[in-house]
Backbone as JSON, one array per atom type, in Angstrom:
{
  "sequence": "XXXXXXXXXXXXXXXXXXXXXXXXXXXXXXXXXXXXXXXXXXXXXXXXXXXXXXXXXXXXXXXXXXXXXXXXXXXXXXXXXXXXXXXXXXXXXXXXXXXXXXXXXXXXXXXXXXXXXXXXXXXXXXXXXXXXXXXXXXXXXXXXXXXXXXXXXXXXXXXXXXXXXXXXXXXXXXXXXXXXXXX",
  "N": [[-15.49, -65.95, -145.15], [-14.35, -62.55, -145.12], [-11.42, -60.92, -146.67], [-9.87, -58.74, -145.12], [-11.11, -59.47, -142.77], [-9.78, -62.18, -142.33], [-7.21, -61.22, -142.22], [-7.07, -59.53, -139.66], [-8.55, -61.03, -137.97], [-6.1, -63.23, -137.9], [-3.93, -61.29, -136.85], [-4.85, -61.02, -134.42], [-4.38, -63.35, -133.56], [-1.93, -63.95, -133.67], [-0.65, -61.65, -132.03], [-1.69, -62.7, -129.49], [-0.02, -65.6, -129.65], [2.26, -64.6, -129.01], [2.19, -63.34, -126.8], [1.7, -65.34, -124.88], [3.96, -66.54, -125.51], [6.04, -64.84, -124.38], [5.52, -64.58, -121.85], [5.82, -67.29, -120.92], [8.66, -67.17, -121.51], [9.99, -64.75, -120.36], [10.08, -65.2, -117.24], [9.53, -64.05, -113.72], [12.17, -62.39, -112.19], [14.53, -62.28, -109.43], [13.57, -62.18, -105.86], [10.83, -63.52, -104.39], [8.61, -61.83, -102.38], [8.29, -62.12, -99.05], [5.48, -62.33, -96.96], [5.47, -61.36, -93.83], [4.07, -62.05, -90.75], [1.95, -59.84, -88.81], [3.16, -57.85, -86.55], [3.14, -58.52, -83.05], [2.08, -56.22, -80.85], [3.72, -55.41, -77.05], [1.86, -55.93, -74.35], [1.04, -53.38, -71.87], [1.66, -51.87, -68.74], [-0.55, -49.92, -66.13], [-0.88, -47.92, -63.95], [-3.44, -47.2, -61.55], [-5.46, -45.35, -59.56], [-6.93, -43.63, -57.24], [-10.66, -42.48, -56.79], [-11.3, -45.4, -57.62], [-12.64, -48.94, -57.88], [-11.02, -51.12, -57.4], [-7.73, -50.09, -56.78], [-4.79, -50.34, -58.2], [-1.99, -52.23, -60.02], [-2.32, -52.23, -63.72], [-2.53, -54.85, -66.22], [-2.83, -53.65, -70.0], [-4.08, -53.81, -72.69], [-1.78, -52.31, -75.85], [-2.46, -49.37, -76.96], [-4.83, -48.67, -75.36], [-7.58, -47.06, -73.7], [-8.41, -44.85, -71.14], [-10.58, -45.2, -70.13], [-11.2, -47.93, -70.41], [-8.86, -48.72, -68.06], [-9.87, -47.76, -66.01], [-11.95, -49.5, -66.08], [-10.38, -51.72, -65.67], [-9.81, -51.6, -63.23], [-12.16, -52.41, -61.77], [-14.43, -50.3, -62.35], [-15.55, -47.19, -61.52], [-16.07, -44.98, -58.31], [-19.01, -44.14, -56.15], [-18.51, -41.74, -55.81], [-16.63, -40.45, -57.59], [-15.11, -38.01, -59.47], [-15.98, -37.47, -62.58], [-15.9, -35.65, -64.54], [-13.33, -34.33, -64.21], [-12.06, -36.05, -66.14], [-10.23, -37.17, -68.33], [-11.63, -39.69, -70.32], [-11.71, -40.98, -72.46], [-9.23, -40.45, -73.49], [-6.02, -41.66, -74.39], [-3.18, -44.33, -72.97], [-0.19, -44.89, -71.93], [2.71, -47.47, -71.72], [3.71, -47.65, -68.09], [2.21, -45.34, -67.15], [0.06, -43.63, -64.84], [-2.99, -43.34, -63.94], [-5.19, -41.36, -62.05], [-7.8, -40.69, -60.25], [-10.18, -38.72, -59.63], [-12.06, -37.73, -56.16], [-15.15, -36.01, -56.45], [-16.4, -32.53, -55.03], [-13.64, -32.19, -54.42], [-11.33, -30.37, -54.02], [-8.84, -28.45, -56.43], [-6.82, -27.53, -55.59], [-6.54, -29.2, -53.3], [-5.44, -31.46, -50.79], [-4.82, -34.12, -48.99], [-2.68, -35.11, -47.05], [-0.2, -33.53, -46.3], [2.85, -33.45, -48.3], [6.42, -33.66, -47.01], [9.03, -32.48, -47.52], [11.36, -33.7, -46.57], [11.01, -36.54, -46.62], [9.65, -39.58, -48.25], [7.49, -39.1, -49.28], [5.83, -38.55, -52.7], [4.98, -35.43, -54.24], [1.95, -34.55, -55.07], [0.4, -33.38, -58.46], [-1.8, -33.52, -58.96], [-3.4, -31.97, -56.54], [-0.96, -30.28, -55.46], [-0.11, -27.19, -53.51], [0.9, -24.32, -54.8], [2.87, -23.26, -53.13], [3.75, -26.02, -52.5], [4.6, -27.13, -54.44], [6.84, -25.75, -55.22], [8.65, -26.76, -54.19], [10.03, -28.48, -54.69], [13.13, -29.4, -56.46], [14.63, -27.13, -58.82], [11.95, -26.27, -59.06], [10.64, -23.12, -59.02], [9.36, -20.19, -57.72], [7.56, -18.77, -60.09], [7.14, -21.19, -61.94], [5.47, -22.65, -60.66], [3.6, -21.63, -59.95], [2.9, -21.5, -62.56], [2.02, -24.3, -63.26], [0.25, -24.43, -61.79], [-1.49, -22.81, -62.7], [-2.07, -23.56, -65.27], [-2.91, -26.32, -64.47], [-5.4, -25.95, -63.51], [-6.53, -24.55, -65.47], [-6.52, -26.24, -67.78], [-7.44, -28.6, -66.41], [-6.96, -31.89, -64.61], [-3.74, -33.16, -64.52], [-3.21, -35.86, -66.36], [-0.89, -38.29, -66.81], [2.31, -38.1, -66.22], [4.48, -37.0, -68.19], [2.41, -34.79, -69.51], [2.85, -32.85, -68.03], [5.32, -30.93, -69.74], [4.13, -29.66, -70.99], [3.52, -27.16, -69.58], [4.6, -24.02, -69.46], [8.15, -23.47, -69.46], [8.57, -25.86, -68.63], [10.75, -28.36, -69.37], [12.37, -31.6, -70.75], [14.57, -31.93, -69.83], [14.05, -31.11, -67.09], [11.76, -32.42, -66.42], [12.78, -35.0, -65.85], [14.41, -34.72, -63.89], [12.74, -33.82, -61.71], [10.81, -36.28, -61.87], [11.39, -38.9, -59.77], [9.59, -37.39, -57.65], [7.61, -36.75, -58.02], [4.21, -37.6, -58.2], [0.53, -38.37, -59.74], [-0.97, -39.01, -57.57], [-3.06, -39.4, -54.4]],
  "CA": [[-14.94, -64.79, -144.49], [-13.5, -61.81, -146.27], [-9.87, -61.42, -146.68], [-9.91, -58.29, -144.05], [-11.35, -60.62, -141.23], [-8.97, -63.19, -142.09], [-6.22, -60.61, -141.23], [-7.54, -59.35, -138.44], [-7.94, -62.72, -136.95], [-4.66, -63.7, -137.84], [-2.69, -60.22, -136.05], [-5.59, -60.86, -133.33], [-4.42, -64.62, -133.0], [-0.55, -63.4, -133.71], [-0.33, -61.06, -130.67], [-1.72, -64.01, -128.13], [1.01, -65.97, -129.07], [3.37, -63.34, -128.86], [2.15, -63.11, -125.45], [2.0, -66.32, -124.15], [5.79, -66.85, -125.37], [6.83, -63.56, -123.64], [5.2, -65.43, -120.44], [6.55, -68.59, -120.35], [10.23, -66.73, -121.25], [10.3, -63.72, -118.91], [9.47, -65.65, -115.79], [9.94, -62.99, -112.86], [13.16, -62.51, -111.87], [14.67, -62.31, -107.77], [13.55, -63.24, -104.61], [9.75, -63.51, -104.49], [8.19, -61.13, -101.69], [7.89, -62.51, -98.19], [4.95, -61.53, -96.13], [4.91, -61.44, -92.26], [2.92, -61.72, -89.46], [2.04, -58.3, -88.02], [4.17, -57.63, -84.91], [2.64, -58.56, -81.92], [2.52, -55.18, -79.77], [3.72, -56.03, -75.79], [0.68, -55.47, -73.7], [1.4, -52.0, -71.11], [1.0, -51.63, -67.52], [-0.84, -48.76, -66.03], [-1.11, -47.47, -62.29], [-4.73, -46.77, -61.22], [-5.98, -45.27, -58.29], [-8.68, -42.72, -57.05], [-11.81, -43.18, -56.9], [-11.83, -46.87, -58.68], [-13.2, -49.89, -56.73], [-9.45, -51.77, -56.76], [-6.8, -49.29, -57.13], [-3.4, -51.22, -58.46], [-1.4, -51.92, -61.41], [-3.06, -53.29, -64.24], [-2.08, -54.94, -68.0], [-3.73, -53.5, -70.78], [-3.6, -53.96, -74.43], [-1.74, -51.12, -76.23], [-3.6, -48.43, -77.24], [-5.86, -48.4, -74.29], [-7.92, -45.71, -73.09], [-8.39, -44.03, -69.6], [-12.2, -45.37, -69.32], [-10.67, -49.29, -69.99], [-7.66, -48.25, -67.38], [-10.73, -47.47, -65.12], [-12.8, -50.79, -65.86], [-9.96, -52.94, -65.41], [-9.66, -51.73, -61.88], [-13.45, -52.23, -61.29], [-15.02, -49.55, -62.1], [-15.4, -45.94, -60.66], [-16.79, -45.53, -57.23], [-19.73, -43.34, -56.33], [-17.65, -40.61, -55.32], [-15.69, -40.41, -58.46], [-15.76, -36.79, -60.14], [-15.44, -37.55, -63.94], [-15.99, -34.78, -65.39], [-11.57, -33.88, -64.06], [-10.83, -36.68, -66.59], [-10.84, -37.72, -69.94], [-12.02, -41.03, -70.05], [-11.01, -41.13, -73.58], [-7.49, -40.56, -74.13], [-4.99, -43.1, -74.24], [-3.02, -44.61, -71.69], [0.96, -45.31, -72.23], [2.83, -47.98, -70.56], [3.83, -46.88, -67.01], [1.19, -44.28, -67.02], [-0.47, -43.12, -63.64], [-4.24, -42.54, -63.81], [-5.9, -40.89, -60.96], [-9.67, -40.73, -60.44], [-10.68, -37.52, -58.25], [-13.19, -37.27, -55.78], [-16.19, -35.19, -56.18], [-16.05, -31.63, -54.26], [-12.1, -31.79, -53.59], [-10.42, -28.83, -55.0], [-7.87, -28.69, -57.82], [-5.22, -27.48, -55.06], [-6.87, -29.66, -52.42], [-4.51, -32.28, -50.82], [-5.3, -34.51, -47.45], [-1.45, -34.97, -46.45], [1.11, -32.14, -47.1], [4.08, -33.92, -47.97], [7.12, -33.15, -46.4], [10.28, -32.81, -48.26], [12.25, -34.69, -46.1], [10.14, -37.64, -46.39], [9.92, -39.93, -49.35], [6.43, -38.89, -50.16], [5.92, -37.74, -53.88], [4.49, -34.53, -54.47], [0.62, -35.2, -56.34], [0.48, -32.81, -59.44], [-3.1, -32.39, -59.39], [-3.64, -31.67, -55.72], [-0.36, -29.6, -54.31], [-0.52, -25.82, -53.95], [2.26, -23.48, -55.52], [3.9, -23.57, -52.51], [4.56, -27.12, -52.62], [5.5, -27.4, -55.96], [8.31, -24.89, -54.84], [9.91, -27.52, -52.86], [10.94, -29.09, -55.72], [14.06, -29.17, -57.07], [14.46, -26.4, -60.01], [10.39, -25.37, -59.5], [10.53, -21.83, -57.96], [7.32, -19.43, -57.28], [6.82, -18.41, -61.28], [6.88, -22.23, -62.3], [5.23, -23.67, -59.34], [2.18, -20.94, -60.51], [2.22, -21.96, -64.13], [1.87, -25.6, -63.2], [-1.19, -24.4, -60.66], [-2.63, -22.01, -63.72], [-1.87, -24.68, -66.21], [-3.98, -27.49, -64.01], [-6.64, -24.99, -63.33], [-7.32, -24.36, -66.94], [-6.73, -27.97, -68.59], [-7.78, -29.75, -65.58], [-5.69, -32.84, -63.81], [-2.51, -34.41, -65.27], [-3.24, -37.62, -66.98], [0.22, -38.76, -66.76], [3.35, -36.76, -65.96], [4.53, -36.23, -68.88], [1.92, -33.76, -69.41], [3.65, -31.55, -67.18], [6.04, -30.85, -70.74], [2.97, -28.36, -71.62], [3.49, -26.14, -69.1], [5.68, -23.39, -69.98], [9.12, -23.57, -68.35], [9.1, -27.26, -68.15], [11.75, -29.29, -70.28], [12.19, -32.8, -70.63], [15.33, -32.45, -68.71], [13.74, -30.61, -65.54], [10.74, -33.19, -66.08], [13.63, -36.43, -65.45], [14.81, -34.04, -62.81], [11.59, -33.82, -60.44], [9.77, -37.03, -61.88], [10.92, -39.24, -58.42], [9.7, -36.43, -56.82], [6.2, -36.41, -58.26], [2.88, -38.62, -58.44], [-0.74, -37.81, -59.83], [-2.25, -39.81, -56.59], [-1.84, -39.91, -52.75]],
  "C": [[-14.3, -63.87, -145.51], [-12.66, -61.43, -145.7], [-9.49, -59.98, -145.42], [-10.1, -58.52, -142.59], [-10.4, -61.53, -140.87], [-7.7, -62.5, -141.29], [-5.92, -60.02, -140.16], [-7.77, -60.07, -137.35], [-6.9, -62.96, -137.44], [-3.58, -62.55, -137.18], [-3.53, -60.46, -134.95], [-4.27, -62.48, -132.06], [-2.63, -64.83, -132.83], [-0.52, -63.0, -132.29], [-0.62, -62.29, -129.26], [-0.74, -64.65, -128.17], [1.97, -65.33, -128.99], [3.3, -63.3, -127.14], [2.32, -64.26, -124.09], [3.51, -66.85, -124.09], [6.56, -66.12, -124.84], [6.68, -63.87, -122.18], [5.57, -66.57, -119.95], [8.41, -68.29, -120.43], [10.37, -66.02, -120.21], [9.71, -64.25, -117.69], [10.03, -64.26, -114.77], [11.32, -63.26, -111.83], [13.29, -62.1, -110.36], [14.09, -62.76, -106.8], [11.91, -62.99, -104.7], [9.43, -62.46, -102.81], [7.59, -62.09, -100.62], [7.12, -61.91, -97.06], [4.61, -61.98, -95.06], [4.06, -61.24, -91.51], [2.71, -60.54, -89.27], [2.68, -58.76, -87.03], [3.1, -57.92, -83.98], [2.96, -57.38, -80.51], [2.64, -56.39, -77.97], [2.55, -55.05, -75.28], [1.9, -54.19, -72.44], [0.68, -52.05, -69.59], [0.89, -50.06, -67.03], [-0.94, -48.7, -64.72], [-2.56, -46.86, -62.19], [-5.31, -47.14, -60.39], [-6.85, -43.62, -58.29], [-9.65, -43.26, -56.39], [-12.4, -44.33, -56.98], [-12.39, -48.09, -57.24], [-11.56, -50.63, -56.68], [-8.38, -51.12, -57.54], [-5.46, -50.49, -57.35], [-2.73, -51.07, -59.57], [-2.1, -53.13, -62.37], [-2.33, -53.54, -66.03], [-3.14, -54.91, -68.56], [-3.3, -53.32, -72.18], [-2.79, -52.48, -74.67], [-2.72, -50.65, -76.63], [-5.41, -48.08, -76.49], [-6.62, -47.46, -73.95], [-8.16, -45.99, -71.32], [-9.31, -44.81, -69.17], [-11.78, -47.22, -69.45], [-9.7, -49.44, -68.87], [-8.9, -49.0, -66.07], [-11.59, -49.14, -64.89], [-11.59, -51.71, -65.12], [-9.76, -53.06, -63.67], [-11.11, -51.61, -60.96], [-14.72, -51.22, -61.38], [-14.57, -48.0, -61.25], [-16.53, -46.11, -59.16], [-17.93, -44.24, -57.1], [-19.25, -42.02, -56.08], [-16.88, -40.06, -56.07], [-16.46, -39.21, -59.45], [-14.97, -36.8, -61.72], [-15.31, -37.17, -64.96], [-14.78, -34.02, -65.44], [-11.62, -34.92, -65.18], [-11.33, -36.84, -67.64], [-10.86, -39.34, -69.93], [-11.61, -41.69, -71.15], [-9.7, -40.86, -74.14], [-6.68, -41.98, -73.63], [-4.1, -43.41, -73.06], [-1.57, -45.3, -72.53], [1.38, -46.16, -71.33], [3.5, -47.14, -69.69], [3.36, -45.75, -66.61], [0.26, -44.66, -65.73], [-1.45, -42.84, -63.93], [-5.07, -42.51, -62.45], [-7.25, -40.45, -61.16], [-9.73, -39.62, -59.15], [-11.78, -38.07, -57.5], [-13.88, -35.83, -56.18], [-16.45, -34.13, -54.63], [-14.55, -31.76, -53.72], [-11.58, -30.83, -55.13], [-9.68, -29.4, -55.79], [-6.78, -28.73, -56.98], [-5.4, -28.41, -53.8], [-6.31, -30.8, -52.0], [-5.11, -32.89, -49.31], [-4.52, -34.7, -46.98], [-0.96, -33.86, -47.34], [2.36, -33.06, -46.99], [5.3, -32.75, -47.72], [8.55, -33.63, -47.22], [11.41, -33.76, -47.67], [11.96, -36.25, -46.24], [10.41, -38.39, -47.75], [8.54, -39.74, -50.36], [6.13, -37.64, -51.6], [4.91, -36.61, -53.53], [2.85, -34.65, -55.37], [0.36, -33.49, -57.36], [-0.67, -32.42, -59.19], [-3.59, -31.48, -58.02], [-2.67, -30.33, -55.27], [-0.75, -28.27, -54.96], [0.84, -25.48, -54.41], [3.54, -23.75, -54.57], [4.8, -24.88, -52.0], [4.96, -27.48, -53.6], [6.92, -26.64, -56.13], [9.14, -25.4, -54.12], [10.65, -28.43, -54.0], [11.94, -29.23, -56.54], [13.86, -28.31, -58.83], [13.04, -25.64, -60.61], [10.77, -24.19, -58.54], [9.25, -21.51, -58.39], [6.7, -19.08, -58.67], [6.46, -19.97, -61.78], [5.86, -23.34, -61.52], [3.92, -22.85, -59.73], [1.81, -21.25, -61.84], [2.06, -22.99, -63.96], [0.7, -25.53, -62.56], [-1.83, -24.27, -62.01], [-3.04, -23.52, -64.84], [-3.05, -26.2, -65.59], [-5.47, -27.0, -63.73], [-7.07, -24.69, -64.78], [-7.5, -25.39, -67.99], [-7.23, -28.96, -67.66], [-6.78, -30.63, -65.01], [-4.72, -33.35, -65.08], [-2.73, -35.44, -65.35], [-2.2, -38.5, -66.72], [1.19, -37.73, -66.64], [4.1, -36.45, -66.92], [4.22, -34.8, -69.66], [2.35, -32.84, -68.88], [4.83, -30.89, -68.24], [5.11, -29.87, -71.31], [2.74, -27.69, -70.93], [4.64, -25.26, -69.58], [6.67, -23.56, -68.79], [9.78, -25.19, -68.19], [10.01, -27.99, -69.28], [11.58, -30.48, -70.13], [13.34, -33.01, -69.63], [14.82, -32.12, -66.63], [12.7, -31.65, -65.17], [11.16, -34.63, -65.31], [13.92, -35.7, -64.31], [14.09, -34.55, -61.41], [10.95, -35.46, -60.92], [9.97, -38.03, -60.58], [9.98, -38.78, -58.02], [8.19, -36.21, -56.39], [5.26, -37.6, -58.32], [1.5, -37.93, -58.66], [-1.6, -38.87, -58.84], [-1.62, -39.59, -55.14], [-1.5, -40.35, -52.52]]
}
């Protein structure tokens, strides 16, 4: 070998142990990193009625959609107009999904509830003038909640009603007794 190689292997063969003694000294210092389970989300119950073959309340994984909502209660029935709903959006717990019939209006209702009564008000069905029976809806709000369902279609859940103009979260705790997206 010539005397350039030799030193070259010898700073080559230098630095390894340099390195292995810097590894068996600096061991890693504090608490070593403990890694958990994922969380186990709680499964969510949903209300679903309409159209479906067994309207009730059903548990469904988080992050559910509308069209699993729909299976778990059997299916839709032949009468079921599904082109009001999104079949794909999600589904929160205590979320209300309603399945229309086919040919019933947007303002179209088969009881008129009666304020005295304990029957909720249905979001997608009443007309202006029953949405005016509602505590804090008068005749301009009770029309943006019509216009508003007439141009996005039915309320998924009542929260939605927070995207009409006018509505707050406090007027929404206000009326929500008051209200239901089903008969």
């Amino acid at each position: 070998m010539k005397p350039w190689q030799l030193v070259a292997f010898g700073l080559v063969l230098g630095l390894l142990a340099a390195a292995i003694i810097l590894l068996v000294i600096l061991r890693p210092i504090g608490q070593p990193i403990a890694i958990l389970p994922a969380p186990t989300l709680s499964p969510i119950m949903v209300d679903v009625s309409g159209e479906v073959l067994n309207p009730g309340v059903y548990t469904l994984q988080p992050d559910s959609r509308v069209m699993e909502a729909v299976a778990a209660a059997g299916g839709l029935l032949d009468g079921a107009d599904v082109s009001r709903v999104n079949l794909a959006g999600r589904v929160q717990d205590g979320d209300k999904v309603w399945i229309p019939a086919k040919g019933a209006a947007a303002g179209e209702t088969t009881q008129l509830p009666s304020r005295s009564s304990n029957i909720a008000i249905n979001l997608n069905t009443a007309t202006a003038q029953e949405l005016e029976t509602l505590p804090g809806i008068g005749e301009v709000k009770a029309s943006q909640i019509v216009a508003y369902r007439e141009e996005h279609g039915l309320f998924m859940n009542l929260d939605d009603l927070l995207n009409v103009p006018g509505i707050g979260p406090e007027l929404l705790e206000k009326i929500r007794p008051e209200i239901t997206l089903s008969n």
